[in-house]
N, C-alpha and C positions, 0 to 999 in steps of 0.2 A: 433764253433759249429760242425762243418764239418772241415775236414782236406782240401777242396779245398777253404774250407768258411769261415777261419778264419783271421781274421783281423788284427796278429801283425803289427807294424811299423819297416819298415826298415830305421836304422838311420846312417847316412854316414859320418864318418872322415872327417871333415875340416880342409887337409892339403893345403895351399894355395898356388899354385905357387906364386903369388905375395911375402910369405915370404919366400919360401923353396929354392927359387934361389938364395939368396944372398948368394956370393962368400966368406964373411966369417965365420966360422963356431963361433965364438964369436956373431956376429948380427943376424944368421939366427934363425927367429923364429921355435921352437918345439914347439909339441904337448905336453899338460900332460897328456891328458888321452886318452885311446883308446875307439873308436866306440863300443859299444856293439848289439851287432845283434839278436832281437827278432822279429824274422817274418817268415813268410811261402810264399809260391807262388802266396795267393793273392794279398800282398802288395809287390811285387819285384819293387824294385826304388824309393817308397814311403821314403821322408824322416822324440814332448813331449813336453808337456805339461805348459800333459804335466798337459805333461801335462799332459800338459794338460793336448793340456790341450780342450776341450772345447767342448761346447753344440752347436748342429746342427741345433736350431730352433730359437734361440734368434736376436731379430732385433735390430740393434742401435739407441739407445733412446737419446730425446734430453731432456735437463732439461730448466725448466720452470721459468723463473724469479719470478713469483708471489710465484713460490716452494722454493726458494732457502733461504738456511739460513741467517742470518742477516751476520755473519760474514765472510769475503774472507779477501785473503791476495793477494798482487800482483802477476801474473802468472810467474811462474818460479821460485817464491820464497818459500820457506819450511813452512808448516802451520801445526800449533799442538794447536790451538785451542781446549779447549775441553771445552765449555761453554755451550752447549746444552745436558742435561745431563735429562733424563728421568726415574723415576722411577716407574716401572710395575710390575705384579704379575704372575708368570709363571705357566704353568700348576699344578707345585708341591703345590701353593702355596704362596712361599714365593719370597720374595721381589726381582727384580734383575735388577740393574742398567745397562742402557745402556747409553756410551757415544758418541759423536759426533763433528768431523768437517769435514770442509768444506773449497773450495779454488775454486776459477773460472781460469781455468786452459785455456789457449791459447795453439791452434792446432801446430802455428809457435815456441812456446818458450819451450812447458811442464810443468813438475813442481813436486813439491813433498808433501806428505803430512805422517803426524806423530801420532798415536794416540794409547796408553796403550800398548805402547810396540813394534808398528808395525808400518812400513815406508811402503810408496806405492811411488814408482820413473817412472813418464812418460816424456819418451822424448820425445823429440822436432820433430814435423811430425806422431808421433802416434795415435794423436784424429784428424780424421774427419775436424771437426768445433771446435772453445772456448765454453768448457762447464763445468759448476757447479760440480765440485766432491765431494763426500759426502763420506766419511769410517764411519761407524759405527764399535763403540763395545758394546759385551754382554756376560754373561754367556748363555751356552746353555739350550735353553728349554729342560722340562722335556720331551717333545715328539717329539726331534729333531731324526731323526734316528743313529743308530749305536753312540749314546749319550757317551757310556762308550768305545769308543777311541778316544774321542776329548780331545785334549789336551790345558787348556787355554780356552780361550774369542773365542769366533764366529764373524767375520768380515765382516759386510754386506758394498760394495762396491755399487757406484750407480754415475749417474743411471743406475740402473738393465739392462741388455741386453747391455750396450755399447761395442761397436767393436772397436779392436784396428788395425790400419795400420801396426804397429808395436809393439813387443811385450813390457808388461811394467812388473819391476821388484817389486814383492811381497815378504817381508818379515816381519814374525812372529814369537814371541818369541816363546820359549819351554823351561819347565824345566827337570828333569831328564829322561833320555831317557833309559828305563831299559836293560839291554845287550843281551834278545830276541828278541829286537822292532826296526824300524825304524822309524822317524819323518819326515811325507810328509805334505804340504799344499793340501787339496782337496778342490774341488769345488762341491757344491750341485745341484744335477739332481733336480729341483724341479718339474720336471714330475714324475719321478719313485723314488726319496727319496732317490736315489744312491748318495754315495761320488766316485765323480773322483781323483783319485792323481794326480797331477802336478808334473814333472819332480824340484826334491828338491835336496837341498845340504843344510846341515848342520855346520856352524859355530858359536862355542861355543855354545851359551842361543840363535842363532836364525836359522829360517829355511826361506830359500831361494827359490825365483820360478819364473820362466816366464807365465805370461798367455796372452792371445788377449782377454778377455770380462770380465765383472763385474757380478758379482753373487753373491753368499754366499761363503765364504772360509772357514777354519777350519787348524787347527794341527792334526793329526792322527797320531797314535801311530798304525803301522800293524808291522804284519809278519817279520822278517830278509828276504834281498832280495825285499824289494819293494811288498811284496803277497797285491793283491788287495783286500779291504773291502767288504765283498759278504755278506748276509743271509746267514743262514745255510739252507742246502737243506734240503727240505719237501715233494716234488712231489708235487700234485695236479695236477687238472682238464688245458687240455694244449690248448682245443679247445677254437679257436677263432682268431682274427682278432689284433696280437699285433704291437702296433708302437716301434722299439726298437730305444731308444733316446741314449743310452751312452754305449760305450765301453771303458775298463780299460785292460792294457796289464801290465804284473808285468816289471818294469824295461821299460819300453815303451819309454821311451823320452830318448837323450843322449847327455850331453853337451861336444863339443871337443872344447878347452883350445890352444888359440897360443898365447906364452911368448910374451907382448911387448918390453918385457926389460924395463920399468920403473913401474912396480909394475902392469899395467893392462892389458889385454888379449883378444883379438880376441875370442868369442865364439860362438855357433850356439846352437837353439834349432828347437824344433817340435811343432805343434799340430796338432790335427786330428781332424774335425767334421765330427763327423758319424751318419746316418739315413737310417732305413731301416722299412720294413713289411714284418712280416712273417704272413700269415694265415695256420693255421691247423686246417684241417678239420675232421670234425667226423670218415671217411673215413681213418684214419692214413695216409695220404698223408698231403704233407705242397706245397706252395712255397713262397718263400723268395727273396724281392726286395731289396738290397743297393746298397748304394752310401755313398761313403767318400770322403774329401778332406786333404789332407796333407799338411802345409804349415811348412816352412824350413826357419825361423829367422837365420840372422846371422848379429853381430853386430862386426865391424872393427875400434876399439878406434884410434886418432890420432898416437899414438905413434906406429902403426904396419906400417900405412898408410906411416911414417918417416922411419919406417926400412926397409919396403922392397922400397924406391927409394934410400938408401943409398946402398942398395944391389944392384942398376943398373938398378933398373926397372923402368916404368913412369907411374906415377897413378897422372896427373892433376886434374882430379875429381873422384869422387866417382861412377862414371856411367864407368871407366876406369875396378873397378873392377870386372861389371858383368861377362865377359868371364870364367875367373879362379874360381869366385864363382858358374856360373854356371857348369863348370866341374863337380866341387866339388860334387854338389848337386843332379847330373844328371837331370834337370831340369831347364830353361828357369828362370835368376833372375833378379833383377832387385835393382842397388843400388841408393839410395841418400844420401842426407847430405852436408856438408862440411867436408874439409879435413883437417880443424882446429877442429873442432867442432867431427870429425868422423864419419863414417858412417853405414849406417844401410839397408841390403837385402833383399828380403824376393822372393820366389821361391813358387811355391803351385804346384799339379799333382792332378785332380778328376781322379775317378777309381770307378767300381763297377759292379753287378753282376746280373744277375736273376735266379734262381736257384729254382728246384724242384724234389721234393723227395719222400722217405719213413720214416715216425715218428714213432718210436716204445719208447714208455714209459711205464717201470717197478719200482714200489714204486719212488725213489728218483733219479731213471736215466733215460737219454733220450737218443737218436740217430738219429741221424738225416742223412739217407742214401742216398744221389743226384742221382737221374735218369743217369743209364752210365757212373757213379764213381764206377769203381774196387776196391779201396783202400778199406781197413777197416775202417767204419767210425768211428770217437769217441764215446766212453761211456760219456757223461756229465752226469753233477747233475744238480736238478734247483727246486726252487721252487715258485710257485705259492700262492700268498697274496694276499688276496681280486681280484685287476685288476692291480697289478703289477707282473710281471715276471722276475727272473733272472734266468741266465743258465752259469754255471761255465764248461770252456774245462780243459782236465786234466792238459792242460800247466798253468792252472791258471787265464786264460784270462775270465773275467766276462763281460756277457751283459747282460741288462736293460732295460726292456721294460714296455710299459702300456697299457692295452686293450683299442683298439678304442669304 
């Protein structure tokens, strides 16, 4: 919104001394891909999705035995049940099948589960407590938002609001991805009706993603370059008291790749929860309350764990490699696991702001000028729907808000 006030993430190359020492250049793990750097000054150090990936307000929910579907499979084992099968009428109309399973998944073992196309993979130490998993599919409602870039069935995850310790791996089919478009899994703001992108990778017919919580998911078809899903700007009426629930930064998450040399890979993601209040007042004056949190997944498969002590180094447990991850990360981590089994990081830095200013809105732009900031501040676009609010900066970076 503001050049001091904008929220990219800064995401940091995971080059690990635990691999990059080893003495020969046959074993020492590389990178494949390089850090990409979408941020400004207010998030420096901050380390997608991601993402998120993920929503600022949601509590972790526990499921209810007297809830829970008739069918499970043993934790840790793969479940593609689809026997719960529902047929309902959607706002269009017409008929639209939603499928379903379910699997009671243990905090100590994890597990997996399969359904019309889409696999959900949580490892072991990622839930909380043993709780009931439910994936659903569907076509999407006729009054689902931004309806015509969903790509495929709508994936309702549950229970709703669960938080993960660690992140778990989403993937969803897609079929042709046209040569102007990118295919991202998002997750639904169902405060402001925003889609967030998750930090995706696309192989062949599926799309890949890390997130920390259960919500509504999707396939989206945007922009080339990751452009975030926005309204189109409208202006309207800006006074009042908004809660902004979700930020989307284009390219915002970024996953860095160390070879383990037996086909799997050391990788690292992001997610941010963000929450803020801006009031604007009649007055053309605003100020503007947030807070974020950044958290920095990184998952170290056995066989990296095996290359770098054949390179010389001693990693007995997995709490061996907070140090070098924390470098990494610029941020305090923290590993577990086994060293058979592999291990898994995670790092987090809160940050935030209070700020206030001068609001000047003309038709479809806004500005938003902070008290004692010389810079020029941005021209945004935004607009105003009933009691939702977005506001696009010219780097493309979308926030989401809902009138209190």
């Amino acid at each position: 919104m503001t050049k001091s006030g904008r929220m990219g993430l800064l995401l940091m190359a995971m080059l690990f001394a635990a691999c990059s020492s080893s003495s020969s250049s046959n074993d020492a793990a590389a990178p494949k891909d390089s850090a990409t750097d979408k941020a400004d000054a207010a998030a420096n150090d901050a380390g997608a999705d991601t993402a998120s990936d993920d929503t600022s307000s949601d509590d972790t929910a526990t499921a209810d035995a007297d809830d829970a579907p008739a069918t499970e499979t043993t934790a840790g084992d793969t479940a593609t049940d689809t026997s719960a099968t529902d047929t309902t009428t959607d706002g269009a109309g017409t008929d639209a099948t939603t499928t379903q399973t379910s699997m009671s998944v243990t905090a100590a073992a994890g597990g997996s589960l399969q359904l019309q196309g889409a696999s959900l993979t949580i490892p072991a130490g990622a839930l909380a407590a043993d709780t009931m998993i439910t994936v659903s599919a569907g076509p999407p409602a006729a009054d689902l938002p931004m309806k015509d870039l969903i790509s495929g069935m709508v994936y309702d995850l549950g229970p709703n609001g669960t938080q993960f310790q660690t992140p778990i791996t989403l993937s969803l089919p897609v079929g042709a991805i046209p040569v102007d478009k990118d295919a991202v899994i998002a997750w639904l703001d169902a405060k402001t009706g925003a889609w967030v992108p998750l930090t995706s990778g696309v192989s062949g017919a599926t799309v890949l993603a890390q997130t920390s919580h259960f919500t509504t998911f999707a396939v989206l078809l945007v922009g080339k370059g990751g452009v975030c899903p926005a309204v189109a700007a409208c202006g309207g009426a800006l006074p009042g008291v908004w809660d902004v629930t979700s930020l989307c930064t284009p390219q915002m998450g970024v996953k860095t790749l160390i070879d383990c040399k037996d086909g799997t890979s050391a990788t690292s993601a992001a997610s941010a929860q963000f929450s803020g209040t801006m009031t604007i007042n009649n007055d053309n004056t605003y100020h503007y309350v947030y807070g974020y949190t950044i958290k920095t997944f990184v998952t170290y498969p056995a066989a990296c764990v095996t290359l770098a002590n054949n390179g010389g180094n001693t990693i007995a447990a997995c709490a061996d490699l907070n140090p070098s991850v924390s470098t990494a990360i610029k941020t305090a981590a923290t590993c577990s696991g086994t060293l058979a089994g592999g291990c898994s990081c995670v790092g987090s830095q809160n940050t935030g702001k209070d700020q206030m200013g001068a609001v000047t809105a003309t038709g479809n732009n806004v500005v938003f000028a902070p008290t004692g900031d010389q810079s020029a501040p941005d021209n945004n676009t935004y607009c105003v729907q009933g009691n939702k609010l977005t506001v696009i900066t010219p780097d493309g970076d979308v926030y989401n808000g809902v009138k209190e």
